[in-house]
N, C-alpha and C positions, 0 to 999 in steps of 0.2 A: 866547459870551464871547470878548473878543477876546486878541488875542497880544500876550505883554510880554514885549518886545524885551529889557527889561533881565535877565530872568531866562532866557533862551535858552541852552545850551549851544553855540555856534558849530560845534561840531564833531559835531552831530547833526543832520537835520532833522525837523521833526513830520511824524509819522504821518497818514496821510490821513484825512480827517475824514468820520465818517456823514453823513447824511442831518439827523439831528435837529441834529448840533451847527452844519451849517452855517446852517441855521433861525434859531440864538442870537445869530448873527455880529451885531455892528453895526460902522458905519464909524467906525476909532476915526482917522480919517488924515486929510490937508486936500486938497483937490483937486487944492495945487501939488504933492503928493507926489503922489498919484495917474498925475497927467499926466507927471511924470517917468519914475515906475515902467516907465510904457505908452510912452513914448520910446523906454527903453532897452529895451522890450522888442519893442520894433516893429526897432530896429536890429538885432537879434541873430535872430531865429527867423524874418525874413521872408527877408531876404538870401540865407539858406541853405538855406530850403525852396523858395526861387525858385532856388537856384542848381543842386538838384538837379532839377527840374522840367525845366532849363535842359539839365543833361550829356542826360536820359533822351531829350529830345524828337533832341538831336545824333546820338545813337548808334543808335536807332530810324528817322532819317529820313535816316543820310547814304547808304544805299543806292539812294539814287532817283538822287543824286548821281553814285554809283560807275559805275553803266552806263552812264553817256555817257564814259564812260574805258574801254569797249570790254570791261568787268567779265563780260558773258555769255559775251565770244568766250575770255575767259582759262581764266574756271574752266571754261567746257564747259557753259553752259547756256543752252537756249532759254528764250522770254519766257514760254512756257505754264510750264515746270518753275521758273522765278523767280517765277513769281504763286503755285506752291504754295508755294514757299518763306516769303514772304511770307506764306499763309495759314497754316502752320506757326507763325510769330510771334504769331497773332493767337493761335492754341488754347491758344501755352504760359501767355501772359495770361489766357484764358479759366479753366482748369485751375486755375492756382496764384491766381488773384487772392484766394479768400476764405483760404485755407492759409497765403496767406500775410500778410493783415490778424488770420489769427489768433495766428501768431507774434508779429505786432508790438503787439499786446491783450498779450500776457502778457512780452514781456524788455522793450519799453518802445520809443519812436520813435525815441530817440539811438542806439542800440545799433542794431536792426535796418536804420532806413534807410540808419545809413553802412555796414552789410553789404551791402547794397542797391546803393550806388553802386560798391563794390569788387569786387561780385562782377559787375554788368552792363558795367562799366566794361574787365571784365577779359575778357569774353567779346566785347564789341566789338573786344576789340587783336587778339584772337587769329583774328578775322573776315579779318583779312589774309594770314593764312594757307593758308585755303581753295584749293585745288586740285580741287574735283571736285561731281558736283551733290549725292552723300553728305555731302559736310562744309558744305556749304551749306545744305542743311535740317537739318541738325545745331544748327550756330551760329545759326538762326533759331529754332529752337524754345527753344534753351536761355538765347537773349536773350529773350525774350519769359519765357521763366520767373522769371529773374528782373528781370527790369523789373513782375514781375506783382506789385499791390497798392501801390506807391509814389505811386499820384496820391492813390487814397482817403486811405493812410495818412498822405502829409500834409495832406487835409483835415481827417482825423478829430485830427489834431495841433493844427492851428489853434486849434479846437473847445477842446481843451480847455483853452488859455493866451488865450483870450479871453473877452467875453462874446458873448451871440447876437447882437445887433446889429452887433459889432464887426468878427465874423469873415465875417458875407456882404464885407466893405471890404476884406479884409487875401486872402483869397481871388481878388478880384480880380487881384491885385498876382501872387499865384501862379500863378494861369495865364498871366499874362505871360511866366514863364519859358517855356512852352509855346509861344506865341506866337514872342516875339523865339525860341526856338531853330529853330523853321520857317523862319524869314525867317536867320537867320544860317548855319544848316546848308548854305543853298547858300551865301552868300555867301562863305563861306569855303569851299568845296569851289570855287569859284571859283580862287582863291592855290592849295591847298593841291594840284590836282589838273595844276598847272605841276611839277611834282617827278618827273612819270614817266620814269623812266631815272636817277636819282639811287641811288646801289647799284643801278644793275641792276635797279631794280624797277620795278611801273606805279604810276598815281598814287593807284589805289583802295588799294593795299597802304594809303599814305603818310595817304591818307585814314583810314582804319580805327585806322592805331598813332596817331595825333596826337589824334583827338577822344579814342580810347578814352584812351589816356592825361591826356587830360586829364581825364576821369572818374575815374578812379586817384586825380589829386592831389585833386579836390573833395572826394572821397569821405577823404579826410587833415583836410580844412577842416571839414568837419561831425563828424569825431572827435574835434577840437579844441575845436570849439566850441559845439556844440550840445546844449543842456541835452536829457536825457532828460522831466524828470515834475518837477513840485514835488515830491513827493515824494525824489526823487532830482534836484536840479537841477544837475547835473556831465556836464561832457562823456564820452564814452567814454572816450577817450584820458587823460584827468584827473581819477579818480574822486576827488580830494579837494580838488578846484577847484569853486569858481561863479563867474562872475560876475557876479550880484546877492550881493547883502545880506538879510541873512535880515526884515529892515523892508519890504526891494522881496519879497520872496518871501511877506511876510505880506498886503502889498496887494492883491500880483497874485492868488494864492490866491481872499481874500477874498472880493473883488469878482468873481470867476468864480463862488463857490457863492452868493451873493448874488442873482446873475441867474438862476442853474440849478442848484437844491439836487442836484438830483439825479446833476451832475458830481464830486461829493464820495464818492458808492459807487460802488466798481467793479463795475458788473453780471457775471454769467460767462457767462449766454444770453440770448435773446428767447424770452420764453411764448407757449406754442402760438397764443393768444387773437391775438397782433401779427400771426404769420405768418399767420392767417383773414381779418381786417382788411385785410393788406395784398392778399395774392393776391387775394381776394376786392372789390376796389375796381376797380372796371372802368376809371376813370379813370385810375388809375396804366398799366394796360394801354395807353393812348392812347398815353400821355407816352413807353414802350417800344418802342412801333412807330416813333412818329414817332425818336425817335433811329435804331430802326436803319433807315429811309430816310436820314436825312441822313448819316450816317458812314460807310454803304458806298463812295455814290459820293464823298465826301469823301476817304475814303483813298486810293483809286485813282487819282484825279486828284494826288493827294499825290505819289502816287511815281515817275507819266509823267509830271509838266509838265516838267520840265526837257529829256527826250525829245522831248516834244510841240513846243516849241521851236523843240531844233534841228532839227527837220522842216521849220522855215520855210525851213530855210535860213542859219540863225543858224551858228556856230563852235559845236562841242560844247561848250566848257570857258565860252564863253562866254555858252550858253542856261541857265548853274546862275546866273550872278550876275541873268541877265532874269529867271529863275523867282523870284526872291526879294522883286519890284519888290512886285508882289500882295500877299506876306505881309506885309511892311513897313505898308503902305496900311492890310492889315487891325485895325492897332492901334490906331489912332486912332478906324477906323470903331465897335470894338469895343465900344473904353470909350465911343462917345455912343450905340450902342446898351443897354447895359448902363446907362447913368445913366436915360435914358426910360424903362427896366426898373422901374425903381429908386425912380426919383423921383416917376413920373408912375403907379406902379402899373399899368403897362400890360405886364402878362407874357401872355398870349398874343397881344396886337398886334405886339408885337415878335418872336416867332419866327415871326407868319405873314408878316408883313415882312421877316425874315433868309432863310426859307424861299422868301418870291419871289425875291427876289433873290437867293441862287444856283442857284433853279430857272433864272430868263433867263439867268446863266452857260453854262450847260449847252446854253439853246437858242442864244446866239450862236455856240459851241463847232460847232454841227452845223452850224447854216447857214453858217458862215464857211470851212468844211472846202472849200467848193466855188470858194471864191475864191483862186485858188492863187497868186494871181500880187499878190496882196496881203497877205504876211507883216504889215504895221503892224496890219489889221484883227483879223487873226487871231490878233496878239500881244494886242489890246485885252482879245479873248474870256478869253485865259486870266490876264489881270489882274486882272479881272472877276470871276471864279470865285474865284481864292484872296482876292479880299479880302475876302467874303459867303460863303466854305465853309465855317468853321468856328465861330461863333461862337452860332449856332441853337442848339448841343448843350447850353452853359452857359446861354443863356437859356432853352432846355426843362428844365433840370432847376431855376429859380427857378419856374416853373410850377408844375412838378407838385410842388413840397413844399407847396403851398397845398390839395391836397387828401388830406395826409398829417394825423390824426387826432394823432397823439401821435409821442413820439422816438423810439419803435421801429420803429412803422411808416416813418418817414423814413430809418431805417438798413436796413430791408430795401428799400424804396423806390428808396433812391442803388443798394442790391447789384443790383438787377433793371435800373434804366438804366444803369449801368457795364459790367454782362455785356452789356445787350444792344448798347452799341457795340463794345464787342470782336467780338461776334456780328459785327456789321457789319462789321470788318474784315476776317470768313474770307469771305463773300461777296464783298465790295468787291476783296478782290484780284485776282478772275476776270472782273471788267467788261472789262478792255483787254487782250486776245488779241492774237498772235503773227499770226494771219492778218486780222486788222482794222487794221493798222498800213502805213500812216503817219498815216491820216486817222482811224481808230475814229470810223465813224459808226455801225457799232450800238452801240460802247460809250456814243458821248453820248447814241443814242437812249435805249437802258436808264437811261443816269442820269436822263433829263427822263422817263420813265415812273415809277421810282421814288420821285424828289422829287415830282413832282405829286400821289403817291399817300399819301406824308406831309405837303401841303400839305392837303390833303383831311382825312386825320384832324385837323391842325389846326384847320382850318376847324370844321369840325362838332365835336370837339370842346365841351361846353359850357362857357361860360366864367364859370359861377355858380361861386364857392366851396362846397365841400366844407362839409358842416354839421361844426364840430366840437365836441366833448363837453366840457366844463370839468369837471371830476373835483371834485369839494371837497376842498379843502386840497393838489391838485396841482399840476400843472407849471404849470396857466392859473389857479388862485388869486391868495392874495397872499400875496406873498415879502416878508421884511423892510420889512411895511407899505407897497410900492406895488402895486396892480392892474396887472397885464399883460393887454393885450387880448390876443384870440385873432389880430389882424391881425398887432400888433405881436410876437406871438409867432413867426407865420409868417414875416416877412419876417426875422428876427432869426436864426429856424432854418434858412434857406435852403442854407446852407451846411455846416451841421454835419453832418459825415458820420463816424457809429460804426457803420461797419461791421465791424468786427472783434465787437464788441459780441456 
């Protein structure tokens, strides 16, 4: 049955709808409403879950920044006790990431994420503080806790103010904030790390208070403005504000249970039967190794290149705005890897393609090591690497949801590739040692031993689809009289991630 707008009470919102009722829906709307609806709702929930994508990746990466500003010799620490430090980050993520998808399942994603941004935002300012190698694995660990659960949680956000098809698109757009913050985190530690001696201080302090605080205010902008839930669609900060209309709220609504009845019940677990299914799929297994090859050496290289740099030879302050040339590069490269993904149905050609390509990073890396007297070439190598390190991990996980059976399985599915890159970064952070530097030629060996060995599982990997079950009358039935294939089911669910769930 649909919703009449004219008998609505404005100052309530409807209750979230079972499973049967959203079954009844039809579309009682015209498509120029429709398309507006999703305008203004493309304006308002993308911006702000890219922007906190945006603060996380700042305040997580400006420390690779920080130590070319002389950060080990201040606080007191060598580069072996910095790599734990670092691995410290990775456990607090590992630890709290499902604790903390399960907070945000039950007070809702408006509320929790801009907890989220105020509370990591807050642990980045105070990172400038640090004096000793105690408060340094301190502030690492307790960044990492809470930055733990905020990528899923705004996927699994997405997911539900979209439909399937829509959100693999809008996803996209999100990990851009990821992206551009890689690439801007040096650039602006660039400017920002000119300030040492400004109060007396160095330039990491100046570093540390400016991004974090700038996390502080974002985390202001998503309390403002960031609808919780149809159900609840008001900002934190404005619990008797929206801004839609309770017409755009019947649209938007709608057309989500229209596509995915089953977004209309709030589940409170996964039955035993999904967790058999899933563990028990040897393929998902693949998809977990191969991530944690690609993201160990991915991190590590993450956090020396800027070091690695000014090894050439470069001005310290000035190897953070060279580190950033790569990242910048890698967006453009990203979105046409991600469109052949996409378009051309080519999801394992593309991550054994992303996978060569920054495996030969890695080998330029070593064999350029030897050329010393040629900084151009050697700056090439690590151009190279950051614009093909990162992008394998998004297109492995459009992969492996193609051999995910149902929505549960793909929510325990996303939990097992998410841990296992986190996995990958307590590893990754011990690749590049204190007594392998300038040059870390065992570290680029290990990395081109390791990618090779995820190129491999790729490789062999098999690349037939997953048989999947179509339930009568479920997810792969027919919904408000149109048939959804099992393809267009998969590419649609690529992205929806209920891990909280």
């Amino acid at each position: 049955m649909g919703f009449d707008i004219n008998s609505a009470d404005p100052g309530q919102f409807a209750p979230p709808r079972d499973d049967e009722e959203a079954l009844a829906l039809r579309r009682d709307w015209t498509p120029e409403e429709e398309a507006k609806a999703k305008r203004k709702l493309d304006c308002i929930i993308i911006p702000l879950l890219t922007l906190g994508f945006f603060c996380l990746q700042l305040d997580r990466g400006n420390i690779a920044n920080a130590i070319t500003d002389k950060f080990m010799e201040d606080v007191g620490v060598t580069q072996n006790e910095f790599n734990v430090g670092q691995q410290m980050l990775s456990l607090g993520i590992v630890l709290f990431e499902i604790p903390s998808n399960m907070i945000l399942y039950r007070v809702g994603p408006g509320k929790w994420l801009t907890l989220q941004l105020f509370l990591f935002g807050t642990v980045s300012t105070f990172q400038a503080f640090q004096n000793s190698y105690g408060s340094f694995i301190a502030t690492r660990f307790l960044l990492g806790m809470t930055e733990s659960g905020f990528i899923p949680g705004g996927l699994w956000t997405l997911s539900t103010w979209y439909t399937r098809k829509e959100t693999a698109k809008r996803v996209m757009f999100f990990y851009f904030g990821n992206q551009f913050g890689q690439a801007s985190s040096k650039l602006l530690a660039y400017g920002i790390l000119h300030m040492r001696g400004v109060g007396d201080k160095a330039g990491w302090f100046w570093l540390f208070v400016l991004m974090g605080g700038f996390t502080i205010f974002s985390g202001f902008i998503l309390g403002f403005c960031l609808p919780d839930s149809f159900r609840n669609p008001c900002p934190t900060f404005l619990p008797g504000f929206t801004l839609f209309t309770q017409r755009e709220l019947h649209i938007l609504q709608s057309r989500v249970l229209l596509d995915d009845p089953m977004k209309g019940k709030k589940k409170k677990s996964i039955n035993l039967g999904a967790f058999k299914r899933a563990f028990g799929n040897w393929r998902l297994w693949f998809h977990v190794f191969i991530t944690l090859c690609n993201n160990g050496p991915q991190r590590a290289f993450d956090t020396y290149s800027p070091s690695i740099v000014s090894s050439f030879g470069f001005g310290a302050l000035r190897s953070n705005a060279m580190a950033s040339v790569g990242l910048f590069l890698q967006l453009p490269v990203s979105f046409g890897f991600s469109y052949v993904s996409d378009h051309f149905n080519k999801r394992g050609e593309t991550v054994i393609a992303g996978f060569s390509c920054h495996l030969l990073g890695y080998v330029f890396n070593r064999v350029f090591t030897e050329l010393k007297d040629r900084r151009g070439v050697r700056y090439f190598g690590v151009v190279w690497t950051q614009t093909f390190g990162t992008f394998s991990h998004p297109l492995n996980i459009a992969w492996m949801s193609l051999a995910c059976e149902d929505s549960e399985v793909r929510a325990l599915a996303m939990a097992m590739v998410i841990m296992g890159a986190n996995i990958a970064g307590i590893y990754g952070a011990q690749i590049f040692r204190q007594e392998d530097r300038p040059f870390y030629r065992r570290g680029f060996t290990i990395n081109i031993a390791v990618l090779a060995s995820g190129l491999a599982l790729a490789i062999f990997r098999p690349s037939r689809r997953a048989t999947r079950r179509r339930p009568k009358g479920g997810e792969d039935g027919v919904i408000a009289g149109q048939e959804v294939s099992r393809d267009a089911k998969a590419e649609g669910d690529i992205k929806e991630v209920a891990l909280a769930r």
